[in-house]
Backbone as a printed PyTorch tensor [residue, N CA C, xyz], in Angstrom:
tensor([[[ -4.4390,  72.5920, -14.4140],
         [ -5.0620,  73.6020, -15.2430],
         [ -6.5540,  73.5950, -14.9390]],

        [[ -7.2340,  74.6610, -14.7130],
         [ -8.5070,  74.8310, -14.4790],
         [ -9.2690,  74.4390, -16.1620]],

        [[-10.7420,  74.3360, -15.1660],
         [-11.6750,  74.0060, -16.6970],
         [-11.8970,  75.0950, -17.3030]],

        [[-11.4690,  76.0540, -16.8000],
         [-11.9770,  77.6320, -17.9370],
         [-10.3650,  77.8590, -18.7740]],

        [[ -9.2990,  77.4630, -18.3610],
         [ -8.2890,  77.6440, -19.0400],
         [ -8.2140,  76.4650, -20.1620]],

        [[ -8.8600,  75.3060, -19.8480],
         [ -8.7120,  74.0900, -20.8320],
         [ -9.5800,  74.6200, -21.9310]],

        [[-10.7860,  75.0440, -21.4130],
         [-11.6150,  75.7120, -22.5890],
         [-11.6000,  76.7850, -23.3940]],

        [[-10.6680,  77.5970, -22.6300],
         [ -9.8040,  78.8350, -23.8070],
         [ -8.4420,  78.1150, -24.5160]],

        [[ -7.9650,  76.8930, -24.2660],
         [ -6.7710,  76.3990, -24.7960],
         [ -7.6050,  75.9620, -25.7860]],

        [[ -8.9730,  74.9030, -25.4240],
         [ -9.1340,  74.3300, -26.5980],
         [-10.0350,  75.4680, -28.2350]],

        [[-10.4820,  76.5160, -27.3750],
         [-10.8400,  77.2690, -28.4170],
         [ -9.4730,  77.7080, -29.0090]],

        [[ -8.8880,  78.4530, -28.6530],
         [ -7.4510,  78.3480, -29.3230],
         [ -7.0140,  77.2430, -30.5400]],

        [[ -6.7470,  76.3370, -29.9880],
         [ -6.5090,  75.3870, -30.9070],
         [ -7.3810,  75.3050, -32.1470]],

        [[ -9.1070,  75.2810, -31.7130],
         [ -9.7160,  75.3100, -32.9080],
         [ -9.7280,  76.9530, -33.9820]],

        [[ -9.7810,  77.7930, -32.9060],
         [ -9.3030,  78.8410, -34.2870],
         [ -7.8860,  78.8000, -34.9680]],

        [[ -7.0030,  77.6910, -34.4430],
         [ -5.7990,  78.1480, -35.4480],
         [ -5.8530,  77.2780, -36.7440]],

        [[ -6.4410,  76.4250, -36.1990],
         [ -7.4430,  75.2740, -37.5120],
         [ -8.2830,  75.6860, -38.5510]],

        [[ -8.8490,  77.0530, -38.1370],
         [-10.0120,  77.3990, -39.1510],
         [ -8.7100,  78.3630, -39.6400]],

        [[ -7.9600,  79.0130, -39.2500],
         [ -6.8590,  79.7690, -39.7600],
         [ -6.0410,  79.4780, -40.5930]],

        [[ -6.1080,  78.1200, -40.4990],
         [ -4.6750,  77.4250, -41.2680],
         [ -5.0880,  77.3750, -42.8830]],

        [[ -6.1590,  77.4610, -43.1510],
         [ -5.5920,  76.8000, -45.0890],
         [ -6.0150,  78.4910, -45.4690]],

        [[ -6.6960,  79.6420, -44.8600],
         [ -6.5360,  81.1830, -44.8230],
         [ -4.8380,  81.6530, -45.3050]],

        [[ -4.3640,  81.1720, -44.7380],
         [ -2.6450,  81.3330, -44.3110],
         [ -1.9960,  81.0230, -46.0230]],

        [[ -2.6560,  80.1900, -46.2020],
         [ -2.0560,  79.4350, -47.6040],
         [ -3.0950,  79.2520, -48.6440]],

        [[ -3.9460,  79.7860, -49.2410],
         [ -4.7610,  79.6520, -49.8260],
         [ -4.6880,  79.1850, -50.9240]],

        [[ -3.9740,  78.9900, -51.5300],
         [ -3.2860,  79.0500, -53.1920],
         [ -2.9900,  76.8750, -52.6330]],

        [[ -2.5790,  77.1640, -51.5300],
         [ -1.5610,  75.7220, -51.5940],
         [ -2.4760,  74.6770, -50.6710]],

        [[ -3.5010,  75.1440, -50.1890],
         [ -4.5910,  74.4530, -49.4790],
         [ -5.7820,  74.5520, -49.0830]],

        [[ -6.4970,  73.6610, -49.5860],
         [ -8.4000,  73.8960, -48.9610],
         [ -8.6130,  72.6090, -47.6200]],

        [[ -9.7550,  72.9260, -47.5530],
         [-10.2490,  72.3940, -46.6290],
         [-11.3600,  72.1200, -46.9390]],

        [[-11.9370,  70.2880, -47.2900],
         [-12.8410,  69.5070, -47.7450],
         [-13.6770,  69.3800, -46.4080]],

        [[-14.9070,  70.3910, -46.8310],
         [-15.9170,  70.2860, -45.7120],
         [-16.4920,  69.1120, -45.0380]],

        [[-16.7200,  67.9720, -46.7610],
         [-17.7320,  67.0460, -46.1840],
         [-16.7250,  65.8120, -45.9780]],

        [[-15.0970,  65.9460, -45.8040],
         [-14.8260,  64.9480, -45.2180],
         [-14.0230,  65.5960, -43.8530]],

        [[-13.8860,  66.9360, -44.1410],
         [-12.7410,  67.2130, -42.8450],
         [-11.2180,  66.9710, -42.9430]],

        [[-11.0780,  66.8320, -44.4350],
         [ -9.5860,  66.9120, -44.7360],
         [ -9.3750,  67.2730, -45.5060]],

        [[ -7.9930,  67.8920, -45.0820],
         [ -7.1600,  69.0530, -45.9200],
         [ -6.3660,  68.5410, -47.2180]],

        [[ -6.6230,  69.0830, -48.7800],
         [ -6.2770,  68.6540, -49.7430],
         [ -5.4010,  69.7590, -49.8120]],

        [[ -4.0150,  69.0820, -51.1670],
         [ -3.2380,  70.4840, -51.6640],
         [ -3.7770,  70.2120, -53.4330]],

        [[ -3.8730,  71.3660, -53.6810],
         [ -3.9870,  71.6980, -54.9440],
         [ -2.4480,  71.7660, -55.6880]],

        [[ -2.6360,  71.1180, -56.7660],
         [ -1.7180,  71.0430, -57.9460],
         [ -1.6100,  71.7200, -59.0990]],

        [[ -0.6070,  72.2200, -59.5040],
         [ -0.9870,  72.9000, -60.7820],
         [ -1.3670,  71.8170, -61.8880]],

        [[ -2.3380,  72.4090, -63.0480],
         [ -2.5080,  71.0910, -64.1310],
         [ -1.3570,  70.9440, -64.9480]],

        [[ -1.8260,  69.5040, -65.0020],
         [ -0.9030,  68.2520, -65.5920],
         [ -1.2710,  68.2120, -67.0100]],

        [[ -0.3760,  68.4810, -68.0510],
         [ -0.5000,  67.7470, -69.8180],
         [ -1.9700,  66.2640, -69.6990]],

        [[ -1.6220,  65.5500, -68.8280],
         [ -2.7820,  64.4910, -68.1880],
         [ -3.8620,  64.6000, -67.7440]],

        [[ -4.4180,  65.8500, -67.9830],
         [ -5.8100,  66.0710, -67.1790],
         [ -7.0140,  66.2650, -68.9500]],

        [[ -7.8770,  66.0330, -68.3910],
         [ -8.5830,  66.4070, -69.5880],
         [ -9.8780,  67.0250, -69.1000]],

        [[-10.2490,  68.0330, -69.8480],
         [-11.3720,  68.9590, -69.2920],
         [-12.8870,  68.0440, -69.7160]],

        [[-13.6490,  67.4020, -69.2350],
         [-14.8860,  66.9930, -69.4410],
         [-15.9160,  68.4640, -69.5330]],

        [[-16.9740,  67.2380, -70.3160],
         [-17.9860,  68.4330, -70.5090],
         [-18.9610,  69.3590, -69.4090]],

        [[-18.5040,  68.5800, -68.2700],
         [-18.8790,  69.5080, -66.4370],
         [-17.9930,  70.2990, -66.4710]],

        [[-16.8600,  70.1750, -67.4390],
         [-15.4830,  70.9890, -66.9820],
         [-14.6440,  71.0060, -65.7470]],

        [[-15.2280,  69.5980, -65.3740],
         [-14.2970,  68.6620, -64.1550],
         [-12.5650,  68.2470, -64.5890]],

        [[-11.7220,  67.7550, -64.2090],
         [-10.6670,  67.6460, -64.6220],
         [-10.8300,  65.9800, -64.2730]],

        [[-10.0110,  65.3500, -65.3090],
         [ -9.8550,  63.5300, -64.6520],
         [ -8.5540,  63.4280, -65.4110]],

        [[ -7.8960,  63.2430, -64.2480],
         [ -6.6060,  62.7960, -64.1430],
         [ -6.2330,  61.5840, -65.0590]],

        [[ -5.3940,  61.4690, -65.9190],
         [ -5.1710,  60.5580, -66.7440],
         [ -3.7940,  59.8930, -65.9760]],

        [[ -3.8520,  58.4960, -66.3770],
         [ -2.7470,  57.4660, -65.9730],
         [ -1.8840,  57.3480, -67.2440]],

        [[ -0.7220,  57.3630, -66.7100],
         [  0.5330,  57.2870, -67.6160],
         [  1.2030,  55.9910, -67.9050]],

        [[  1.1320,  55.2530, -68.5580],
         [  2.1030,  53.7700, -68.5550],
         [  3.2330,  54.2000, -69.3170]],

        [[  4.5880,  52.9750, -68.7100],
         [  5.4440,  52.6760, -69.4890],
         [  6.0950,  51.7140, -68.9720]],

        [[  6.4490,  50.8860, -69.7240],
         [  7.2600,  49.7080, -69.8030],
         [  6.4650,  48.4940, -68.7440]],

        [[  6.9100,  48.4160, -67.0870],
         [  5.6400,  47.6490, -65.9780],
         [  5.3730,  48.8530, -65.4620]],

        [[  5.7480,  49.8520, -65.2970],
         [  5.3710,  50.7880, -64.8070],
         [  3.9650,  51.7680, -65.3240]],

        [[  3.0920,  52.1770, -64.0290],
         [  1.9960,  53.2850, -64.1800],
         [  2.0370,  54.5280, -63.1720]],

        [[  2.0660,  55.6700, -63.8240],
         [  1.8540,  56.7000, -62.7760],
         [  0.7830,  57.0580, -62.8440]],

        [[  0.3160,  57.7080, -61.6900],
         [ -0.8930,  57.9090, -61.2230],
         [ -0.9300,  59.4720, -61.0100]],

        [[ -0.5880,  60.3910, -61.0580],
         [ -0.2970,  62.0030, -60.8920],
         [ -1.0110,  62.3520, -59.8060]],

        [[ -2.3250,  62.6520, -60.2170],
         [ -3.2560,  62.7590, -59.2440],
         [ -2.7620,  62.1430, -57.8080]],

        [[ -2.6530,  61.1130, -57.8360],
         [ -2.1220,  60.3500, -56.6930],
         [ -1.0610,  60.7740, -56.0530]],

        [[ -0.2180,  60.8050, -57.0050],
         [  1.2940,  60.8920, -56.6320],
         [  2.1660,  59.9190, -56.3410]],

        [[  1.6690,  58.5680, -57.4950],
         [  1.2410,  57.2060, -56.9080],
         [  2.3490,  56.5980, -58.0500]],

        [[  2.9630,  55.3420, -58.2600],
         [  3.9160,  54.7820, -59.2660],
         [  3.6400,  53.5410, -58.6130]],

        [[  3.3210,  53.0560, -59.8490],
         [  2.9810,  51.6610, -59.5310],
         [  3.9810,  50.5990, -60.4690]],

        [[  4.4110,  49.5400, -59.9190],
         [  5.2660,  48.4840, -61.1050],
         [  3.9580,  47.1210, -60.7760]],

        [[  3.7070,  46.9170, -61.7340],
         [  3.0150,  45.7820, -62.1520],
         [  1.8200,  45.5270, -61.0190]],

        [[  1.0960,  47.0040, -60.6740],
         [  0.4650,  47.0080, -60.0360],
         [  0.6790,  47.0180, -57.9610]],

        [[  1.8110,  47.0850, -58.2810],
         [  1.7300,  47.2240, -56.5560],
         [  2.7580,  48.6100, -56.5660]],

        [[  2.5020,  49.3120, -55.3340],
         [  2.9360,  50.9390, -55.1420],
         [  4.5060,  50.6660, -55.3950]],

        [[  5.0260,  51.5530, -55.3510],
         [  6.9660,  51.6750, -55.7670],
         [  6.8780,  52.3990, -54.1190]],

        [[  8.2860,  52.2100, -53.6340],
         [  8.7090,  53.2570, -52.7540],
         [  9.7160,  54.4760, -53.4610]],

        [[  9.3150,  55.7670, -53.6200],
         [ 10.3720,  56.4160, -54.2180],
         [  9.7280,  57.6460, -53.5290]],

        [[ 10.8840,  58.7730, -53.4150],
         [ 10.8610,  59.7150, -52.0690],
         [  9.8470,  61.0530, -53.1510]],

        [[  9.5990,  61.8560, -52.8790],
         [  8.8740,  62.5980, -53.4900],
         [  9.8240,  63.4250, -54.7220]],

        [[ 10.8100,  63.9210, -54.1980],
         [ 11.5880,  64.7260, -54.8700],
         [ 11.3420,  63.6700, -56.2460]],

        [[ 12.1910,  62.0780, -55.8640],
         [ 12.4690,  61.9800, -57.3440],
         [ 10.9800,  61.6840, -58.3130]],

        [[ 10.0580,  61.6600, -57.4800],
         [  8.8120,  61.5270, -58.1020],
         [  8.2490,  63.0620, -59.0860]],

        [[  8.3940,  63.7430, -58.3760],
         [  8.2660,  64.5390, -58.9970],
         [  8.7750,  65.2820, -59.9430]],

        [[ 10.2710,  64.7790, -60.3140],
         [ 11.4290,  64.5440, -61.4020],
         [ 10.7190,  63.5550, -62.2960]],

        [[ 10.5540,  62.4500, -62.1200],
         [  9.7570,  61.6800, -62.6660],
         [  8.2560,  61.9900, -63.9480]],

        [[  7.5110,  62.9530, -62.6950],
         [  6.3050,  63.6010, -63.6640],
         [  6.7480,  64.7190, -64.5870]],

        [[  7.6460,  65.3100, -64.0100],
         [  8.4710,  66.6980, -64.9050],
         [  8.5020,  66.3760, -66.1710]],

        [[  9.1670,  64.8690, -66.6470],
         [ 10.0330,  64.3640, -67.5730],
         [  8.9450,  63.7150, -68.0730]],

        [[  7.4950,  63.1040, -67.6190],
         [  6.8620,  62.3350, -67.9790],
         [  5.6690,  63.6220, -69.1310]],

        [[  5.6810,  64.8230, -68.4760],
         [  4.9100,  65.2640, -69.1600],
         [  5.2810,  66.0970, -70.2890]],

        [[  6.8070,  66.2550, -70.7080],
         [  7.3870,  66.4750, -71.9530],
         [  8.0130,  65.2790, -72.5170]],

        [[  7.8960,  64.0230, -72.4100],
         [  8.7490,  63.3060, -72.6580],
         [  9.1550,  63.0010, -74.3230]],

        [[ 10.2710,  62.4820, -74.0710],
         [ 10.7940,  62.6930, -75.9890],
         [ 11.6650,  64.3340, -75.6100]],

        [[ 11.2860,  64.8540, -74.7010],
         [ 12.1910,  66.3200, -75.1880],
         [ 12.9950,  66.7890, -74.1680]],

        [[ 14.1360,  67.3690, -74.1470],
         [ 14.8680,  67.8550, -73.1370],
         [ 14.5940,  68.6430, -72.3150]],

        [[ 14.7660,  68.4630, -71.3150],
         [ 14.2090,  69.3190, -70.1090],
         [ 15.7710,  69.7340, -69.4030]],

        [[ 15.6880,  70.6170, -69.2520],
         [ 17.5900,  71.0070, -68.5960],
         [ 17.4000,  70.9240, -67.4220]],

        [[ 18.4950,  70.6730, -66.9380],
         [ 18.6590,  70.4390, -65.3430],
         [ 17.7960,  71.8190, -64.3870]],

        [[ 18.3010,  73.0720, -65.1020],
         [ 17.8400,  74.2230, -64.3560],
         [ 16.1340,  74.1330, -64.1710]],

        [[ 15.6410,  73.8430, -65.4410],
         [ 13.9350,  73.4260, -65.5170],
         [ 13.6340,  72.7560, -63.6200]],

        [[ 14.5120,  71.2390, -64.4120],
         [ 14.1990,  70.4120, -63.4190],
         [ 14.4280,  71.2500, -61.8600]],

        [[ 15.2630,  71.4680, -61.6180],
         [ 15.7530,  71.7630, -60.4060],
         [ 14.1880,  73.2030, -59.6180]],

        [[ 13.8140,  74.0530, -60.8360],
         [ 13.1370,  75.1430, -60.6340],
         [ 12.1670,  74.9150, -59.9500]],

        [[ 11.3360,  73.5000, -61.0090],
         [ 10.1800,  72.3470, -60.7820],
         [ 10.2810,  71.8390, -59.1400]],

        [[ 11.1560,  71.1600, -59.3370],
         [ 11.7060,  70.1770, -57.6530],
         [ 11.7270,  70.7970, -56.5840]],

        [[ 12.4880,  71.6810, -56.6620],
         [ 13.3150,  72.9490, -55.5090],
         [ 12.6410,  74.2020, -55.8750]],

        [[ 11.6900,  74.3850, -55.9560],
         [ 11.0320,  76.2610, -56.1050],
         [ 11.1950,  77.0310, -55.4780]],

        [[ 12.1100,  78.3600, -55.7800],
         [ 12.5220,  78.9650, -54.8180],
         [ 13.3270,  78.8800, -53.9830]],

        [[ 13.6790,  77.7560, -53.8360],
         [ 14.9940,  77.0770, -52.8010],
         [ 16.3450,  77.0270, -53.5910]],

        [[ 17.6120,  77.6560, -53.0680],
         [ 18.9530,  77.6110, -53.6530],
         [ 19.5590,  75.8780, -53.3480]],

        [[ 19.1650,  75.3440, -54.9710],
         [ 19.8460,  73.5920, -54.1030],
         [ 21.0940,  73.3620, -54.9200]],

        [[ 22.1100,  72.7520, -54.1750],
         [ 23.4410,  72.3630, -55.7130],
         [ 22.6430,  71.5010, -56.1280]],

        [[ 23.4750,  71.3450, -57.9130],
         [ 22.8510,  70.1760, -58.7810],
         [ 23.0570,  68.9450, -58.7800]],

        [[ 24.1460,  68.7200, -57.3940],
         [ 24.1510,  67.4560, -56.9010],
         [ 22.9580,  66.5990, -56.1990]],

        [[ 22.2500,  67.5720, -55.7480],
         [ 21.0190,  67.3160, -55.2950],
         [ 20.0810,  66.1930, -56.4440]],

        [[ 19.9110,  66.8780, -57.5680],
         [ 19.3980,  66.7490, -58.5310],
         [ 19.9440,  65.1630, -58.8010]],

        [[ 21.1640,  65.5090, -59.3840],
         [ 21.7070,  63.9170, -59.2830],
         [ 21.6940,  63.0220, -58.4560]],

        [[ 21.5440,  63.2550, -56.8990],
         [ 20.9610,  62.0060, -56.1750],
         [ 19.8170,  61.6410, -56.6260]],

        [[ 18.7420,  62.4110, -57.0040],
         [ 17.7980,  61.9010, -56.8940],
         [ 17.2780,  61.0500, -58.1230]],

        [[ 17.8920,  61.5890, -59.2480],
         [ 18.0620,  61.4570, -60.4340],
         [ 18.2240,  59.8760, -60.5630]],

        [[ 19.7540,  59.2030, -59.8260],
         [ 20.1780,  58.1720, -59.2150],
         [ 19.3660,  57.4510, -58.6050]],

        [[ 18.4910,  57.5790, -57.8980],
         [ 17.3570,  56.9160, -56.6630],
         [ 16.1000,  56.8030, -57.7470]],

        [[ 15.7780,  57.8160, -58.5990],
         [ 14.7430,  57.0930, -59.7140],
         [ 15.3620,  55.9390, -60.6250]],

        [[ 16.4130,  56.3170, -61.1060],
         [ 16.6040,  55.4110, -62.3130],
         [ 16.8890,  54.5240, -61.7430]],

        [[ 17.2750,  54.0410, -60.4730],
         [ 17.6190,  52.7480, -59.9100],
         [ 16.3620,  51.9770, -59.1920]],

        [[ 15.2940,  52.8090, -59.3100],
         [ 13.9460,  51.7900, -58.9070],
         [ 13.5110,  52.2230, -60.2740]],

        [[ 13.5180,  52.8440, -61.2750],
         [ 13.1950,  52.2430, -62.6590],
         [ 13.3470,  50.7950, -63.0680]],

        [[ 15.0590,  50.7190, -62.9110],
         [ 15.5690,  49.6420, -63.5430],
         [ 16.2050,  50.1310, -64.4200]],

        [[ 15.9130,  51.3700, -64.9070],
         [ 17.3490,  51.8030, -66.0520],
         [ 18.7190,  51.2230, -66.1090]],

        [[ 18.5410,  51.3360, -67.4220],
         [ 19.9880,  50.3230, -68.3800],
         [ 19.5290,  48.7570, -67.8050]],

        [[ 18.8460,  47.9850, -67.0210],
         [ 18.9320,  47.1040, -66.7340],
         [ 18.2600,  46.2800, -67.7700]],

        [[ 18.2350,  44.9940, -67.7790],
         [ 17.4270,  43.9930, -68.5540],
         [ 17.1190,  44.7800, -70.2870]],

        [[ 17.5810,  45.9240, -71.1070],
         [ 17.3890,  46.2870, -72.0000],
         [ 16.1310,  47.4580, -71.4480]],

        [[ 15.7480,  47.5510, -70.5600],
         [ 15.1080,  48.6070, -70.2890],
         [ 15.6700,  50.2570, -70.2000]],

        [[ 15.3860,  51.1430, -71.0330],
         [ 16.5000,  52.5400, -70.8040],
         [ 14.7150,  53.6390, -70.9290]],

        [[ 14.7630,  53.8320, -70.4070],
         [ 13.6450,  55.1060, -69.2010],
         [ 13.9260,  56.7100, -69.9400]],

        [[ 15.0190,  57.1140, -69.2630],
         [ 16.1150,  58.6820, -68.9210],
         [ 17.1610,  58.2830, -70.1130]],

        [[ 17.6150,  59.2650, -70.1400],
         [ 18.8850,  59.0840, -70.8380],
         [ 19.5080,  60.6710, -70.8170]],

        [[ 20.2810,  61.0230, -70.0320],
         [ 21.2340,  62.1000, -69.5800],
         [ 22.1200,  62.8560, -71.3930]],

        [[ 21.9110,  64.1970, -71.3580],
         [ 22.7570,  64.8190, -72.1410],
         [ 23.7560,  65.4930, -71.4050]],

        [[ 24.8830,  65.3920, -71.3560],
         [ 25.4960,  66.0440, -70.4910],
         [ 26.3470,  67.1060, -70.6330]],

        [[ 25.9250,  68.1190, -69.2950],
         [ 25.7510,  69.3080, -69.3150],
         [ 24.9190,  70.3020, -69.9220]],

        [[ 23.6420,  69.6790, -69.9920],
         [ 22.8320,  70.1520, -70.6340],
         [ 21.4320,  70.0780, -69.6940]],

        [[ 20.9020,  68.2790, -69.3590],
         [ 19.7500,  67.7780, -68.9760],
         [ 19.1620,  66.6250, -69.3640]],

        [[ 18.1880,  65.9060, -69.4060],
         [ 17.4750,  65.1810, -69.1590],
         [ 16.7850,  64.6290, -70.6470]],

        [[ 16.0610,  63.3560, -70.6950],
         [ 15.2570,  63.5690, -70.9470],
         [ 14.5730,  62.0100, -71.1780]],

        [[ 13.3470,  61.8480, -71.2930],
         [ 12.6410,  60.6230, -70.9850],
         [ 11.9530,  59.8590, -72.4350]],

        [[ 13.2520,  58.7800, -72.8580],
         [ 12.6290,  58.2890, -74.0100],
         [ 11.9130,  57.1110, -74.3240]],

        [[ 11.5990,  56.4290, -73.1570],
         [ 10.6120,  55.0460, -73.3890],
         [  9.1340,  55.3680, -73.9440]],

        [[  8.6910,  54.8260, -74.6780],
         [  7.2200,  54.8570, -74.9790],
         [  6.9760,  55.1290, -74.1840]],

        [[  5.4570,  55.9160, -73.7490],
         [  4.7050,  56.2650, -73.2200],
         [  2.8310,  56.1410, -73.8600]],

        [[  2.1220,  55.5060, -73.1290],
         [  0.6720,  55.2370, -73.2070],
         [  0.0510,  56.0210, -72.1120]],

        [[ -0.7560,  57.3120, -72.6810],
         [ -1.7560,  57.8880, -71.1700],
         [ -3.0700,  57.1730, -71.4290]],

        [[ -3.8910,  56.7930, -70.5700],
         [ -4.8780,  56.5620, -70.3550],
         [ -5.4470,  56.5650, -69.3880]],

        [[ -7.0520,  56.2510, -69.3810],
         [ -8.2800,  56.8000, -68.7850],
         [ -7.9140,  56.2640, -67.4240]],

        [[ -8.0000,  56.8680, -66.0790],
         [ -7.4020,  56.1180, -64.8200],
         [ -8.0580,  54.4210, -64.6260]]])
């Protein structure tokens, strides 16, 4: 490849870069002063408006467990959890009505937006949280299933300052 074609490839490349969070605006910016691309979230019951009218993400405890939202982060007794996003985000669904039923269709709307998923889906994942919860285990109960109905998350809950 010649040096005048490497240098129209590489301009190429950089305009599809300045193109890219254009494309999606709603679902991505682009942080000037570090050079990386953030996604925006819709707000969380957990955010609280300061008097800059900044948002600060509040931390959620329960039982050894802390979520981190902002993050996208679950921590047990301080060190990260491995859990796949889906059920994490099942997780915050339930965390930010908790005490109240959330129906499967909610959940699924939340998880899967726009996407046609069976509600088996739902139940794997459902399965893959409550089993790195620890649900039903050691007297610990998290979830607790109405069935044919939905969900819903009855352990205490403590938010606080991150």
């Amino acid at each position: 490849m010649t040096a005048s074609a490497l240098m129209r490839a590489s301009e190429h490349s950089h305009l599809a870069e300045a193109r890219a969070p254009a494309q999606f605006p709603s679902a991505t910016r682009l942080d000037e002063r570090r050079d990386v691309r953030t996604f925006d979230t819709k707000p969380l019951p957990f955010r609280q408006q300061s008097t800059a009218n900044a948002a600060v993400t509040r931390e959620i405890s329960f039982g050894a467990f802390r979520l981190l939202p902002a993050q996208f982060l679950l921590l047990e007794e301080g060190e990260p959890v491995t859990l796949g996003s889906r059920a994490l985000e099942i997780l915050i669904a339930l965390l930010e009505r908790h005490g109240e039923l959330i129906t499967k269709q909610e959940l699924m709307a939340r998880v899967w937006p726009g996407i046609f998923v069976e509600p088996a889906n739902l139940t794997v994942h459902m399965s893959a949280l409550r089993r790195t919860l620890g649900d039903g285990r050691n007297g610990n109960r998290f979830i607790i299933n109405i069935p044919g109905r939905g969900y819903r998350f009855v352990a205490p809950v403590r938010v606080g300052a991150p």
